[in-house]
C-alpha positions as CSV (number, residue, x, y, z in Angstrom):
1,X,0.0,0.0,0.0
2,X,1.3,3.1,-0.9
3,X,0.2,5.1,2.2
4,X,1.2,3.0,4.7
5,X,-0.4,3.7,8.2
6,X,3.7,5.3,9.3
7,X,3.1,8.1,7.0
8,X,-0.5,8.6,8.3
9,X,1.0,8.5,12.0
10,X,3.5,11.7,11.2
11,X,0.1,13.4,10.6
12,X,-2.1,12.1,13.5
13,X,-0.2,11.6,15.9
14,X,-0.6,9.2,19.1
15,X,-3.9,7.5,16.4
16,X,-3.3,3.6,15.5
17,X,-3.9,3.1,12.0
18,X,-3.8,-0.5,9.9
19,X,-1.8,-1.1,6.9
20,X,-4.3,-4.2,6.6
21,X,-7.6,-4.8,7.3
22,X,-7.9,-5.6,10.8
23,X,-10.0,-9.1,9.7
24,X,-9.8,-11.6,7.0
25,X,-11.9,-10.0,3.7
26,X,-12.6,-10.9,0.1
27,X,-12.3,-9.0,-3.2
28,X,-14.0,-9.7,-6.7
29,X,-12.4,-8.4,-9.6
30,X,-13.8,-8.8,-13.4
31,X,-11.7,-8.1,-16.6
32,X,-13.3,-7.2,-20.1
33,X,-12.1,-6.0,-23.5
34,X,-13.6,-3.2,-24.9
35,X,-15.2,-3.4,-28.3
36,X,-16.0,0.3,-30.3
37,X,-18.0,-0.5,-33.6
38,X,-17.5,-4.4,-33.7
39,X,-13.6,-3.7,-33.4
40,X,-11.4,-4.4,-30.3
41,X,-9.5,-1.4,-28.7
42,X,-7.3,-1.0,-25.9
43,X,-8.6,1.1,-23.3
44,X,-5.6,2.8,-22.5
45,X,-5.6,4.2,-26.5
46,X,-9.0,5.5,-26.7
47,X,-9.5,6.9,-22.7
48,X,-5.9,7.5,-21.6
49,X,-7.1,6.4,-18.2
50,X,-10.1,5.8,-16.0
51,X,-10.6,9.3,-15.3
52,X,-11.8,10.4,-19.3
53,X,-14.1,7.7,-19.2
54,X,-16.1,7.8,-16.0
55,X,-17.9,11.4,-15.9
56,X,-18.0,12.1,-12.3
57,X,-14.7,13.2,-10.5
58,X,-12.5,10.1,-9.2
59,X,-10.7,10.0,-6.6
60,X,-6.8,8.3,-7.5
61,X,-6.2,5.4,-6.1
62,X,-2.4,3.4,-5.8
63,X,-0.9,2.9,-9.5
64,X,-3.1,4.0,-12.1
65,X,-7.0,2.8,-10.6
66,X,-9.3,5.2,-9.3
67,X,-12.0,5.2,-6.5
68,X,-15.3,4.3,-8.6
69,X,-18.5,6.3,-6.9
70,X,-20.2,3.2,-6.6
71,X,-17.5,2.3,-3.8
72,X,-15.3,0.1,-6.2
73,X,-12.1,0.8,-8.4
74,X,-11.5,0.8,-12.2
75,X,-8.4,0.4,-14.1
76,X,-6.6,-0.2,-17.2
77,X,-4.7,-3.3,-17.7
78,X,-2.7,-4.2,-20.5
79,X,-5.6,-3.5,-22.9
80,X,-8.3,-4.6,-21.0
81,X,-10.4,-3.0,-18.4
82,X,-10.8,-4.1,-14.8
83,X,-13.3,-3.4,-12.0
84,X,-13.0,-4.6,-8.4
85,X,-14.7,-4.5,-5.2
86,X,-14.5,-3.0,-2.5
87,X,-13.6,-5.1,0.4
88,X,-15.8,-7.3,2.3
89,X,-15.0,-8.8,5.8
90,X,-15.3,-12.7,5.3
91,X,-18.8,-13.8,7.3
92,X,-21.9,-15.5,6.6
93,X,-23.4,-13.6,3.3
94,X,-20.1,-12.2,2.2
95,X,-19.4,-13.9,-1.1
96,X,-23.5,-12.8,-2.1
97,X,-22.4,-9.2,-1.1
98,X,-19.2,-9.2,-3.1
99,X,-20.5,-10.9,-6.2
100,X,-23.9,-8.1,-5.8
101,X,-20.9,-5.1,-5.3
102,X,-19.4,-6.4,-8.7
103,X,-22.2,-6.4,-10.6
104,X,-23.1,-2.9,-9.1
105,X,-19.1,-2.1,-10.2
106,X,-20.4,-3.2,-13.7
107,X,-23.7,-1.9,-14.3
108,X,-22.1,1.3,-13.5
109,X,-18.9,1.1,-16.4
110,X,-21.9,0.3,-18.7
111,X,-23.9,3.0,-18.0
112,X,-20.5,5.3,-18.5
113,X,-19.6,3.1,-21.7
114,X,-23.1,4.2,-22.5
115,X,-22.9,7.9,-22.8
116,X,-19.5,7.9,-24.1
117,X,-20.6,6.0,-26.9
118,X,-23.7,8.4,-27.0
119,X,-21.7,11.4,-27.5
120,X,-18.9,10.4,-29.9
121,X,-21.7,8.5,-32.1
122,X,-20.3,4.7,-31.7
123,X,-21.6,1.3,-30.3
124,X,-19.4,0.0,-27.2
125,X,-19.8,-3.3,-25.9
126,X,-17.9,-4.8,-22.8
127,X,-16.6,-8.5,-23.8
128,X,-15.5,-10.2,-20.8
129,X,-11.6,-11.4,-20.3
130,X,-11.6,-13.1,-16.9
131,X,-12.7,-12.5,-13.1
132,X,-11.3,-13.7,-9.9
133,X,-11.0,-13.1,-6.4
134,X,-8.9,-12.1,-3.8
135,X,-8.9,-13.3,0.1
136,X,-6.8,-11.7,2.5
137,X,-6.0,-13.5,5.8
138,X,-4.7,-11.7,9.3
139,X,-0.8,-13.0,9.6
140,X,-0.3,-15.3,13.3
141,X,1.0,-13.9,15.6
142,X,4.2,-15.9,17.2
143,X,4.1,-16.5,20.2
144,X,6.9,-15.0,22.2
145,X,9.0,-18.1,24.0
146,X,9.2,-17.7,27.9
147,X,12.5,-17.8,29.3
148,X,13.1,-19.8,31.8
């Protein structure tokens, strides 16, 4: 993580902050190539980046993604554009959550694909690439030998 919690501790001081999520959590993420007019195009060529796609402001995120207003990210990735979830602490109902937040993820890049396409006068379709997922587990602690 690129702002890790040290850097956030010079500012607020005497506040604990996590690098990592304090508890196990889960992450969807969903690939697709972009199609203009029947044709396949790389993202990255016809949007630059994330942010001259998407028409409300974005925040930046670590490397080239961006904070999605539905509560997700979105980034280019060699030629293919990727969405992700936000993260979800792993209990009962989590994997329903995360697969509902992708789909939200989703529905709002078509919606953006939408008007884009609208205003420049041109059919885009989302073909998808791949989708995976992503679990993150608290490290053990050791436990400390006594000395005798």
């Amino acid at each position: 993580m690129k702002n890790s919690g040290r850097d956030l501790g010079r500012l607020f001081p005497g506040t604990e902050f996590h690098v990592s999520p304090p508890r196990a959590v889960i992450g969807l993420e969903a690939e697709f190539n972009l199609l203009i007019d029947g044709r396949k195009r790389r993202p990255e060529k016809v949007f630059g980046d994330p942010s001259r796609l998407v028409r409300r402001r974005m925040i930046p995120r670590t490397g080239k993604s961006f904070q999605l207003p539905a509560g997700g990210a979105i980034y280019f990735d060699t030629g293919v554009i990727e969405v992700v979830t936000p993260i979800v602490e792993l209990e009962r109902g989590c994997c329903q959550r995360a697969t509902r937040l992708l789909w939200e993820q989703i529905r709002y890049l078509r919606a953006e694909l939408d008007h884009w396409g609208n205003r420049h006068g041109c059919e885009c379709r989302l073909q998808g690439f791949s989708a995976h997922y992503n679990f993150s587990f608290l490290k053990k602690k050791k436990k400390k030998k006594k000395k005798k």
